[in-house]
C-alpha positions as CSV (number, residue, x, y, z in Angstrom):
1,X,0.0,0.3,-4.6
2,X,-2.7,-0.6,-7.4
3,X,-0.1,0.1,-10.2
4,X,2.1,-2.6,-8.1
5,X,-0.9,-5.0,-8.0
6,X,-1.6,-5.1,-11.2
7,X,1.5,-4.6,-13.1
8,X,3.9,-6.0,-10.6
9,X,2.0,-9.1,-8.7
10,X,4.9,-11.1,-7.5
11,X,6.3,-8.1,-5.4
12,X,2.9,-7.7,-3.8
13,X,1.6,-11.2,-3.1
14,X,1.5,-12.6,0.3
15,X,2.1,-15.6,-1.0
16,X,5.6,-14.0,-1.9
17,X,6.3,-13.3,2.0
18,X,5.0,-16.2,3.4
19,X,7.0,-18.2,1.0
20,X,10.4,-16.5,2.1
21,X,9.0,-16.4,5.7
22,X,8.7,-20.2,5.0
23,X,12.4,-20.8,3.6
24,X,13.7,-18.4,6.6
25,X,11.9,-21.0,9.1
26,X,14.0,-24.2,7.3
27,X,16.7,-22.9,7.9
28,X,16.4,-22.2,11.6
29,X,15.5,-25.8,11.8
30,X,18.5,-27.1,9.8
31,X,16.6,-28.0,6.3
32,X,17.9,-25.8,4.3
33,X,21.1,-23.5,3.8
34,X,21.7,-19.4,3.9
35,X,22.9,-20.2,0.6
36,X,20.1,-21.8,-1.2
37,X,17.4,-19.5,0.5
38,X,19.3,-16.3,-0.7
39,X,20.2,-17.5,-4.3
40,X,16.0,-18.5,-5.0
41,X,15.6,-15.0,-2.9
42,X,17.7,-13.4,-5.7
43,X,16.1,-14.9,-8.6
44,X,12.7,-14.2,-7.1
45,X,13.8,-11.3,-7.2
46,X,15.2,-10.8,-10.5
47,X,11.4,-11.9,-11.5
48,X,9.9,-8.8,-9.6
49,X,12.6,-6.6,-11.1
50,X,11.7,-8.0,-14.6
51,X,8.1,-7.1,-14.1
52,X,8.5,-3.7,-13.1
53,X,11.3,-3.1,-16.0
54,X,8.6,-4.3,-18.6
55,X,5.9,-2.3,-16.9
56,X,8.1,0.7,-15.9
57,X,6.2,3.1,-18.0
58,X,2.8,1.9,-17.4
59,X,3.4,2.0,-13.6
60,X,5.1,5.4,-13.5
61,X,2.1,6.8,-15.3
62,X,-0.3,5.7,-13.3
63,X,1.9,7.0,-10.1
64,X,1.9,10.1,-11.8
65,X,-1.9,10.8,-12.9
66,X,-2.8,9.0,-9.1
67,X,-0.5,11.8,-8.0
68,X,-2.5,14.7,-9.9
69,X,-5.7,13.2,-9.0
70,X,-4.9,13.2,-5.3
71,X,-4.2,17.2,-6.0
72,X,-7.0,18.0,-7.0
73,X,-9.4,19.4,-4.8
74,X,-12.0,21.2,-6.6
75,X,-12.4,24.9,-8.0
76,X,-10.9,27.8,-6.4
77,X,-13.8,29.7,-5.2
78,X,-12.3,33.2,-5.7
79,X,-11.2,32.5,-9.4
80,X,-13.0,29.6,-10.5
81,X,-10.9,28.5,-13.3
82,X,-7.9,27.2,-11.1
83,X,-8.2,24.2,-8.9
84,X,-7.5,23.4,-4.9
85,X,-4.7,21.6,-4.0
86,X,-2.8,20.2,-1.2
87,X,0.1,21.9,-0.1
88,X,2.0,22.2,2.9
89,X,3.6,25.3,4.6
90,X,7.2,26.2,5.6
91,X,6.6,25.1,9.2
92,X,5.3,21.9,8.3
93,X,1.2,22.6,8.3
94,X,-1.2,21.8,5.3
95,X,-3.4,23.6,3.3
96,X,-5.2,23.5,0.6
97,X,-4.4,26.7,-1.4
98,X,-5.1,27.7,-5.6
99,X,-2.9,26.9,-8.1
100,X,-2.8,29.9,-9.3
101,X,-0.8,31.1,-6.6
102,X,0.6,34.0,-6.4
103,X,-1.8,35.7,-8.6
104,X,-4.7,34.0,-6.0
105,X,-4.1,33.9,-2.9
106,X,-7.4,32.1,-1.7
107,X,-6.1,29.1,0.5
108,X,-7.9,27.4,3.4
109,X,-6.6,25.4,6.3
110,X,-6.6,21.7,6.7
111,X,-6.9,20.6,10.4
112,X,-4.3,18.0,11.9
113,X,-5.6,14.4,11.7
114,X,-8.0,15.3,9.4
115,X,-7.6,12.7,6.1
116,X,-8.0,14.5,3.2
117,X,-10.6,13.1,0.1
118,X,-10.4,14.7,-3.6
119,X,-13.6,16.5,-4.9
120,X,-13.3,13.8,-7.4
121,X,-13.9,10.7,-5.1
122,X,-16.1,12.9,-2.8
123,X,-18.7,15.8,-3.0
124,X,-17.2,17.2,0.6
125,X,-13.7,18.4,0.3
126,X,-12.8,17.1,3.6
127,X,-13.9,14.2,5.4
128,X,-13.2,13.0,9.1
């Protein structure tokens, strides 16, 4: 959402909702047309689309470290050298296992309902 915010602000303002929330409400009350509301819709729109083209490469790098960084869970305590991360099992349960699997196997359980935090934005590995 941050990449959005600052690369991409008009998709992400409320003032963007509110505004077609606004037009949506005039023309329930007869002081505006379908047509007009959907063609400044679609040009708002071709705005936000022109923001994220220009900013496509920025934003999908930052998806993509945020997406790393969320992995990352700290040092495998068996082998040290390889890190934690989320993962989830066949039947739907997570873990956090090393990613040097299968040469390590050391893993430990995550408990449902539990919100995960990143060794990086916390010393605890899990947090309630």
């Amino acid at each position: 959402m941050e990449a959005l915010i600052v690369h991409a602000p008009t998709i992400t303002r409320h003032e963007t909702t509110a505004d077609l929330e606004s037009r949506l409400d005039a023309i329930a009350r007869g002081e505006a047309t379908p047509e007009e509301v959907v063609a400044e819709s679609k040009a708002k729109l071709r705005e936000a689309l022109g923001e994220l083209r220009v900013h496509g490469e920025a934003i999908a790098r930052w998806i993509r470290e945020s997406f790393a960084w969320e992995q990352d869970h700290g040092p495998c305590e068996k082998c040290s050298t390889d890190r934690m991360m989320l993962r989830k099992s066949r039947r739907g349960s997570r873990f956090l296992g090393c990613s040097n699997y299968p040469e390590c196997t050391t893993s430990r359980p995550v408990p449902t309902g539990v919100f995960v935090v990143t060794a990086k934005a916390s010393e605890s590995t899990l947090a309630g």
